[in-house]
C-alpha positions in Angstrom: 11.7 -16.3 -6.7 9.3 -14.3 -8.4 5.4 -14.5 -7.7 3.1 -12.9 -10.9 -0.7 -12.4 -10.4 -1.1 -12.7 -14.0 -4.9 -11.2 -13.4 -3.4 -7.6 -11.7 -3.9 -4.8 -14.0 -6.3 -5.8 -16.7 -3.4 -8.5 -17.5 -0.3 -6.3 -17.3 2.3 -9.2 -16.8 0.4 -11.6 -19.9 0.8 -8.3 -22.4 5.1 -7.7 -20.8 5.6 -11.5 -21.0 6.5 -11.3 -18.1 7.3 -15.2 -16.6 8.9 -16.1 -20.3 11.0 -12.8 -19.4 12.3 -13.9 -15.8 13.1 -17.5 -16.8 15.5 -16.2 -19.4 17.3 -14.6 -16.5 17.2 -17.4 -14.1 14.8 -16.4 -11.7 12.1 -18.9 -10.3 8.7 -17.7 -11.5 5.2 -18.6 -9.7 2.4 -18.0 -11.8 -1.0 -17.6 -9.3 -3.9 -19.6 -10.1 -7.3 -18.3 -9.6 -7.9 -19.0 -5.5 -4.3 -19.8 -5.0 -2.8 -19.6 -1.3 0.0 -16.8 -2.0 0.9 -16.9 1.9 1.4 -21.3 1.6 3.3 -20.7 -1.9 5.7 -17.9 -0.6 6.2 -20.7 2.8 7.4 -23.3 -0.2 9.6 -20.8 -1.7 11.5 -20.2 1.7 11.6 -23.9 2.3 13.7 -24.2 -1.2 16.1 -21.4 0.0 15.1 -18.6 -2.1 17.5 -15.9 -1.6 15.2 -13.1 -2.5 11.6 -12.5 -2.8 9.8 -10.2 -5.8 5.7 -9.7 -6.7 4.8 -9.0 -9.6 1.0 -7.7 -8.5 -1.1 -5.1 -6.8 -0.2 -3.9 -3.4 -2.3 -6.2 -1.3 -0.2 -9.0 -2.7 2.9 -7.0 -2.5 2.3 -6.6 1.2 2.3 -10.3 1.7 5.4 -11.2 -0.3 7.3 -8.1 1.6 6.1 -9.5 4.9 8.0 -12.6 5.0 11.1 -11.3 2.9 11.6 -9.1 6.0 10.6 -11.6 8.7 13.5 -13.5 7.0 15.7 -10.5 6.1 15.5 -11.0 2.5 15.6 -8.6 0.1 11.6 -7.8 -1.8 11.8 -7.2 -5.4 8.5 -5.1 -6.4 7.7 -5.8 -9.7 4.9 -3.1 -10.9 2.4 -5.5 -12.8 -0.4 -4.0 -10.8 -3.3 -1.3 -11.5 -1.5 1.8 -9.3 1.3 0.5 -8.0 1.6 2.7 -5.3 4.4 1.2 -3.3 6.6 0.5 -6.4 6.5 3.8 -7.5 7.2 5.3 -3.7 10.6 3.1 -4.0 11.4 4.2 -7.3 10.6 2.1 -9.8 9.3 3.1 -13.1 5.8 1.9 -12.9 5.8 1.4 -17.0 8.8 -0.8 -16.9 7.5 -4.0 -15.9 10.1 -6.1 -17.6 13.3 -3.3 -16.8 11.8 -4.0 -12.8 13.5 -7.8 -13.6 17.1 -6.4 -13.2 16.7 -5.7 -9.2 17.5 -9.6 -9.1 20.2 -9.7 -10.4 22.3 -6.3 -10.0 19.9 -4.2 -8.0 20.4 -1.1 -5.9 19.3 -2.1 -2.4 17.8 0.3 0.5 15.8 0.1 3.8 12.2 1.1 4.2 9.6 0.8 6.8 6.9 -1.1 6.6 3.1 -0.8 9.0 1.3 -2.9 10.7 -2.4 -3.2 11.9 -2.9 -5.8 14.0 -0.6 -7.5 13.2 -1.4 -7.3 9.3 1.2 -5.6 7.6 0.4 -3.2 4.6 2.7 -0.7 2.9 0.7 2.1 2.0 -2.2 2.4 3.9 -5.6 1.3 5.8 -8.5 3.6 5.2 -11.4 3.9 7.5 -15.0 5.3 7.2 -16.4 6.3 3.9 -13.4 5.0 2.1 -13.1 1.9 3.7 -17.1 1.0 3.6 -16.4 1.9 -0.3 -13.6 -0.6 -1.1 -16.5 -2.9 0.5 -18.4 -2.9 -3.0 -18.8 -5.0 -6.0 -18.5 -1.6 -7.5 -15.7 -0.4 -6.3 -13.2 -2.2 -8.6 -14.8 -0.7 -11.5 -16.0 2.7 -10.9 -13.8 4.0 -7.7 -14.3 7.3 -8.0 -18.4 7.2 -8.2 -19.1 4.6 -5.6 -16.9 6.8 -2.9 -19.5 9.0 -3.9 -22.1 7.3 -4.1 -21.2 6.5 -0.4 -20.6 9.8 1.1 -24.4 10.5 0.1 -25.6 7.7 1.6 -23.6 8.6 4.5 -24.6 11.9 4.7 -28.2 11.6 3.8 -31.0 11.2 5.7 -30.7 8.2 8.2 -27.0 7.2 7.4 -24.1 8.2 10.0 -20.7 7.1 9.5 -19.4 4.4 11.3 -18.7 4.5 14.9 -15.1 5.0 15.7 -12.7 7.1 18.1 -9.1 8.4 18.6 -7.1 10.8 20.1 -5.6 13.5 17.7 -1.9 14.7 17.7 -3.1 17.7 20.5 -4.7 15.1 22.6 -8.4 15.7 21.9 -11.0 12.9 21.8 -12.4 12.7 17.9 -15.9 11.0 18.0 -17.3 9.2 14.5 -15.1 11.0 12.1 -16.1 10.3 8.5 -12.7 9.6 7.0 -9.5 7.8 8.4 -6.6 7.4 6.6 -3.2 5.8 8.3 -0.5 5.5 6.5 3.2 3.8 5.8 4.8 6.9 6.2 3.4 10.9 5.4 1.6 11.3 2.2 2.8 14.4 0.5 -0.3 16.9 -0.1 -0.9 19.8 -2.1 -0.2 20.8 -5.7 3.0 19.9 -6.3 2.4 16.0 -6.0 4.9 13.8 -8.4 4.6 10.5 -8.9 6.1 9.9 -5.5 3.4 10.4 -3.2 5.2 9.8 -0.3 8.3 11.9 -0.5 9.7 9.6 2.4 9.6 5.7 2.9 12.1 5.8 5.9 10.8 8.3 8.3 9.7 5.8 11.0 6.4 7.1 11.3 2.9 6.9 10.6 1.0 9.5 8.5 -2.3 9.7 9.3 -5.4 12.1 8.7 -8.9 12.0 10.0 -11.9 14.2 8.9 -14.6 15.2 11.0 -17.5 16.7 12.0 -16.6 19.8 14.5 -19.3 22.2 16.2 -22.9 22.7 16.2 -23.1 23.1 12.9 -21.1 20.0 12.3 -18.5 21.4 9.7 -16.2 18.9 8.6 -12.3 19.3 9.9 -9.7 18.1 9.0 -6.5 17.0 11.1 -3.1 15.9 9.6 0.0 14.9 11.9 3.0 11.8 12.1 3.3 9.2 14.7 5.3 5.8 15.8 1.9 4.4 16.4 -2.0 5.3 16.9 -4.8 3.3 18.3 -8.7 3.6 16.6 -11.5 1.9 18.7 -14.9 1.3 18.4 -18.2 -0.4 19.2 -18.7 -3.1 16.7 -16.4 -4.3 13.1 -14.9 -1.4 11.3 -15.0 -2.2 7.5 -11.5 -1.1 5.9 -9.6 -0.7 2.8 -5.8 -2.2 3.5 -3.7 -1.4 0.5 -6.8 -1.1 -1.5 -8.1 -4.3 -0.4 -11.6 -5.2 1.5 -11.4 -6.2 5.3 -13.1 -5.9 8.7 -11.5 -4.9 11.5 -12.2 -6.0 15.0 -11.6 -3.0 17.3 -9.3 -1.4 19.0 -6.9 -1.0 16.0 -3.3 -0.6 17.0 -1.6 0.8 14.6 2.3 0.3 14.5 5.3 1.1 12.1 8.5 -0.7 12.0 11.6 1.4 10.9 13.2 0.1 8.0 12.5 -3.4 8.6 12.5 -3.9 4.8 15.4 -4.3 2.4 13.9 -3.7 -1.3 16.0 -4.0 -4.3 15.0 -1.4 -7.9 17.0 -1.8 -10.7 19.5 0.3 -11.1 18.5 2.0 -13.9 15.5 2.9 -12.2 17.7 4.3 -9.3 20.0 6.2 -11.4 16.3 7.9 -12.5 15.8 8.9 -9.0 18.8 10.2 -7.9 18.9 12.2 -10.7 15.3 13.7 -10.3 14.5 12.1 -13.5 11.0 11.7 -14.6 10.0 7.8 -14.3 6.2 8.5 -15.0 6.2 12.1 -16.6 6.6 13.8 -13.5 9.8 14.3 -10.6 10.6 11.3 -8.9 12.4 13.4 -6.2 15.8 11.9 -4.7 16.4 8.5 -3.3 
């Protein structure tokens, strides 16, 4: 069964075809109306004996889909019909072959991943906190990403503002008070200048990646701090507004962060996998190994 948002990047599965495309190879399409209850329609699917879940989406609605295919052991087909598509590319899959991404059905390479949760929610990339996460937030934000982040951070900064109240407990076991930027994510993002189109170099690692900035001394310099965990807890006074795979939420505090190792079986093409076991560029730049 194959669920397309046919309204995820500007239209991307309308332009590929995309449903006409996966009928002609037997699979069961759902085609999501505007408002329509992807949770309750992924429910039906399991209820007809779908043998295999794939979204055809952005990531927020990828999380969902990959949420029950592993609470049933099924294996997720990530279709990359999205804006980004962060996590297909993470797993592989060429993010400009939306129709090639059809073949994981029917002869696809199959691994294990892990997958995160916050509260419960799940999410395969990330949950950003504080300036980010009020960001995502905005009408804006969809639009013009880049300007209302910093749009934000003045209003943040500037006189009056403070960012939201939050604390944790870094990797050396020091209390960090109100830091401006959270980030915890589905794994360790890879930084510095050598970034390919994987971001995370590792989907399996059993651990969380997460990075807070913050204000440090009289002076209040911003620091940064960087480290991996099996899990992390974020509390706070009142709702923390977050960006969850690039989707708006509040959070009620304390956040308990958890990962679960390779609780995910997801299925690429094998095309697509012979591409990244062979270090073979699948957006212009290395895809690194599977």
């Amino acid at each position: 069964m194959l669920f397309v948002n046919p309204r995820s990047g500007g239209g991307k599965a309308g332009r590929a075809a995309l449903a006409e495309r996966a009928r002609e190879q037997a699979i069961d399409v759902v085609v999501l109306a505007s408002g329509a209850d992807l949770h309750a329609l992924v429910a039906g699917a399991l209820e007809r004996g779908s043998d295999a879940l794939g979204m055809a989406g952005g990531d927020g609605s990828m999380a969902i889909v990959a949420e029950a295919a592993a609470a049933n052991a099924l294996p997720f087909v990530p279709v990359p019909a999205g804006t980004r598509n962060h996590f297909a590319s993470d797993v592989g899959v060429d993010p400009q072959d939306v129709v090639g991404a059809l073949a994981a059905f029917r002869d696809g390479v199959e691994r294990t991943v892990d997958i995160a949760d916050v509260n419960g929610r799940t999410f395969l990339n990330n949950v950003s906190l504080g300036i980010y996460g009020e960001s995502v937030q905005r009408a804006a934000y969809r639009d013009s990403k880049v300007r209302t982040v910093l749009e934000t951070a003045r209003e943040v900064f500037g006189p009056g503002g403070r960012p939201p109240e939050m604390r944790l407990v870094d990797q050396r076991g020091r209390k960090v008070h109100d830091p401006v930027l959270v980030l915890v994510s589905n794994n360790a993002y890879a930084l510095g200048p050598r970034l390919g189109s994987r971001a995370r170099p590792a989907l399996d690692g059993g651990r969380l990646g997460i990075a807070v900035v913050y204000p440090h001394g009289r002076a209040r310099v911003l620091s940064t701090a960087v480290w991996t965990a099996p899990s992390v807890t974020i509390d706070g006074d009142s709702v923390l507004q977050a960006g969850i795979d690039g989707e708006a939420a509040a959070l009620t505090p304390p956040l308990r962060f958890t990962i679960r190792p390779k609780a995910l079986r997801v299925r690429i093409a094998p095309r697509h996998a012979h591409q990244a076991r062979r270090g073979l560029p699948a957006n212009r730049s290395s895809c690194g190994r599977l």
